[in-house]
N, C-alpha and C positions, 0 to 999 in steps of 0.2 A: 407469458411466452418469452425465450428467452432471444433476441433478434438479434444474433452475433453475423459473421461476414459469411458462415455458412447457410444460414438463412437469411439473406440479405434479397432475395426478391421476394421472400414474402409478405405481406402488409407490415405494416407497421401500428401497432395501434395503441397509442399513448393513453387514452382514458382508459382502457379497457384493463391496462395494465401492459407494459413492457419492462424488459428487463434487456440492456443495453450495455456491454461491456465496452470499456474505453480502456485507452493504452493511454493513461498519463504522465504528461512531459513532467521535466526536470523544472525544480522550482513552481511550479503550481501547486496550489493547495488541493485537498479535493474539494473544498466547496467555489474555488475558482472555476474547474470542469463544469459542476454543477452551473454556476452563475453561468458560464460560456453557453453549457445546452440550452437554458432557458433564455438567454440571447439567439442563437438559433431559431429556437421554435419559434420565436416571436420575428423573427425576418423571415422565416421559410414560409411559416404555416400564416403569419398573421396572428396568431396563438395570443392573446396578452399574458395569460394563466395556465399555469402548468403543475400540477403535486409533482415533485423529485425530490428525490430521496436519493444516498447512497450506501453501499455495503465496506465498513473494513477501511478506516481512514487509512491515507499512505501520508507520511513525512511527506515537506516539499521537497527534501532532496531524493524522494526516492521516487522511482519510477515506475510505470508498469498496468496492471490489471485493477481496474477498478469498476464496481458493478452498476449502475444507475438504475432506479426501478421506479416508473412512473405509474401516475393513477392508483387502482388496485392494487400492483406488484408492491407497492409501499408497505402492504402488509406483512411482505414474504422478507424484507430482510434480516429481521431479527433470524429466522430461521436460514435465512442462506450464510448469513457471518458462521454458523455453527459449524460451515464445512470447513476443512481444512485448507492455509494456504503453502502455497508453494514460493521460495523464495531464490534466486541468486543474489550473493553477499558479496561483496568485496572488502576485505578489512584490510589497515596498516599495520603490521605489527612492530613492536618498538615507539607506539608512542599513545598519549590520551590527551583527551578534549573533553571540557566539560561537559558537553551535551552526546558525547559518545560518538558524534559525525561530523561532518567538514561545516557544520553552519559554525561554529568556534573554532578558532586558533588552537593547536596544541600549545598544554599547560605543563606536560611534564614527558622529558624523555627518557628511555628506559633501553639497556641491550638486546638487541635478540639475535646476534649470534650464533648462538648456542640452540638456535630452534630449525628443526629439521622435521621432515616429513614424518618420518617415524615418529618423533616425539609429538608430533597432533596429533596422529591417527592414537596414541596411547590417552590419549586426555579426550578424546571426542567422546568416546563409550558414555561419559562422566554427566552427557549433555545432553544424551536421548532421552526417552520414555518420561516420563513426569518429575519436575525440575521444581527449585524452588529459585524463582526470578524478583529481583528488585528493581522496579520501574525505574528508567533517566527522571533526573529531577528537571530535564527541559522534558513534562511531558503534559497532557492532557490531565493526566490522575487528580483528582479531590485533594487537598489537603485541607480541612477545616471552614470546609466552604469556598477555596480558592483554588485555581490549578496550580499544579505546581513550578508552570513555569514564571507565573507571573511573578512567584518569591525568589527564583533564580536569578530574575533579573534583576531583581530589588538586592539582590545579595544574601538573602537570608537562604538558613539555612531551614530545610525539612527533610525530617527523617520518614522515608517513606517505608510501609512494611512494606513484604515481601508476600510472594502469590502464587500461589500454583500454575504452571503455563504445562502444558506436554508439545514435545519435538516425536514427532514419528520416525523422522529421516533427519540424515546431517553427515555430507558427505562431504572431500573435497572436488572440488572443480578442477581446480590449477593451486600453485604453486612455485613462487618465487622473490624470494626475503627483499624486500620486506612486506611484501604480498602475501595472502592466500583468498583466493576463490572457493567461497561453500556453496552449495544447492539444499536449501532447509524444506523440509517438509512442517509445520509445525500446526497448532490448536488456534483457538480463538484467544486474545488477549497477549499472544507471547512479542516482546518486543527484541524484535531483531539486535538493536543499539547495545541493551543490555547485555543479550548473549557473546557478543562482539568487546564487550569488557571485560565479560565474567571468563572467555577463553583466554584475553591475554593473561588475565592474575593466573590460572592453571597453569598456562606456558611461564611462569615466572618472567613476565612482562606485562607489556602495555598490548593495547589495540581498541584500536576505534572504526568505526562505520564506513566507506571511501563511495561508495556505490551501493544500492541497495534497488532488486525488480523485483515486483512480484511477478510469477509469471503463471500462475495458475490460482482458481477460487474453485474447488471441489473437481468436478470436471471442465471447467473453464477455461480455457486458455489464452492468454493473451495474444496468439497467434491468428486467433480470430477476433480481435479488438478493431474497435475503429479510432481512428488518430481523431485528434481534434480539426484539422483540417478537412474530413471526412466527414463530419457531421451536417452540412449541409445537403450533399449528397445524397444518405440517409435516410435525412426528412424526408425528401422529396418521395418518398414509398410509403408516406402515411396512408393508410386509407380513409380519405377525407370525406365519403359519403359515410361510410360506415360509422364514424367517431363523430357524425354530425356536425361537422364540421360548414359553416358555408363551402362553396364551390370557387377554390382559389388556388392558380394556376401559378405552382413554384417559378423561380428564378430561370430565366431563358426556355421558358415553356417544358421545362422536363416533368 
């Protein structure tokens, strides 16, 4: 069951399976959320032990929709990552960073000038439907048994292949140099970072990552997420006979 803010008075029921959208903050990892909810459970419910699981890692600088799926639902996320997410982008244009986003310093600065509305919407076409994408070398990816950020940091290099991602949608938002605002519809696997490189080299420049939400997971919306500050709240709608729980009476009797 999926127990967003639109069903938010109905039970809650964590062994049985739930699936719990959060809107996560800036700078948190998502297994930080994670660590956060299972701190939760354990001051709300008394909980020691909890199965969580999440859908669709988010960068810590980026923000937004994220799925939690407890108990049983653990088994559903391989098939929920399948749906499509929904993204707002904010790139810089005119410059690059190693890592493609604001956690590095820009390395190299580039004109853009010369880049006008027209001239994206002519290079956008070039970005939709099925793409061939090369992962940031700050990322999670395999390299020879290592990730490959670990070598980035080391300074080494790796050359990473390239991979099929598909973008359904990729639109602008806004607009204004040295800005532009995108809303990406895209697949499983495609890395935002990357797309965000790969449009500055088109625009015969640079660009890197500034902001980055998801705002949607299939029909999901972050609009009905609960913050992290929310999550005790929340608990408090476990159904606690039901999940067998002993008989214990959240924070200020709610």
């Amino acid at each position: 069951m999926i127990h967003s803010k639109k069903e938010e008075n109905q039970p809650l029921l964590l062994r049985s399976g739930a699936i719990i959208p959060i809107d996560k903050p800036l700078d948190w990892t998502s297994f930080d959320v994670v660590n956060r909810f299972r701190i939760a459970v354990k001051h709300t419910l008394g909980l020691k032990k909890i199965k969580v699981g999440h859908t669709g890692t988010l960068d810590p600088k980026a923000t937004g929709l994220l799925l939690l799926c407890t108990g049983r639902a653990t088994k559903r996320i391989e098939e929920l990552m399948l749906n499509s997410k929904e993204y707002v982008a904010t790139l810089k244009l005119g410059a690059t960073t190693p890592s493609f986003d604001t956690e590095h310093p820009e390395d190299t600065i580039y004109s853009y000038e010369h880049i006008t509305r027209d001239k994206i919407e002519e290079v956008l076409p070039k970005f939709r439907g099925v793409i061939e994408q090369v992962p940031p070398i700050f990322s999670a990816v395999s390299v020879n048994g290592k990730r490959a950020y670990e070598l980035a940091r080391k300074g080494k290099d790796a050359e990473l292949p390239s991979k099929k991602v598909i973008i359904h949608s990729l639109e602008i938002e806004s607009f204004q140099l040295p800005y532009l605002s995108l809303r990406i519809v895209c697949g499983k696997g495609t890395y935002i970072r990357s797309l965000a490189r790969d449009l500055g080299v088109a625009l015969q420049s640079g660009a890197y990552l500034t902001a980055l939400r998801r705002t949607h997971l299939g029909a999901i919306s972050v609009e009905d997420a609960y913050s992290i500050e929310e999550l005790p709240k929340m608990l408090s709608q476990v159904a606690l006979q039901e999940e067998g729980f002993p008989d214990i009476t959240p924070p200020n009797g709610k």
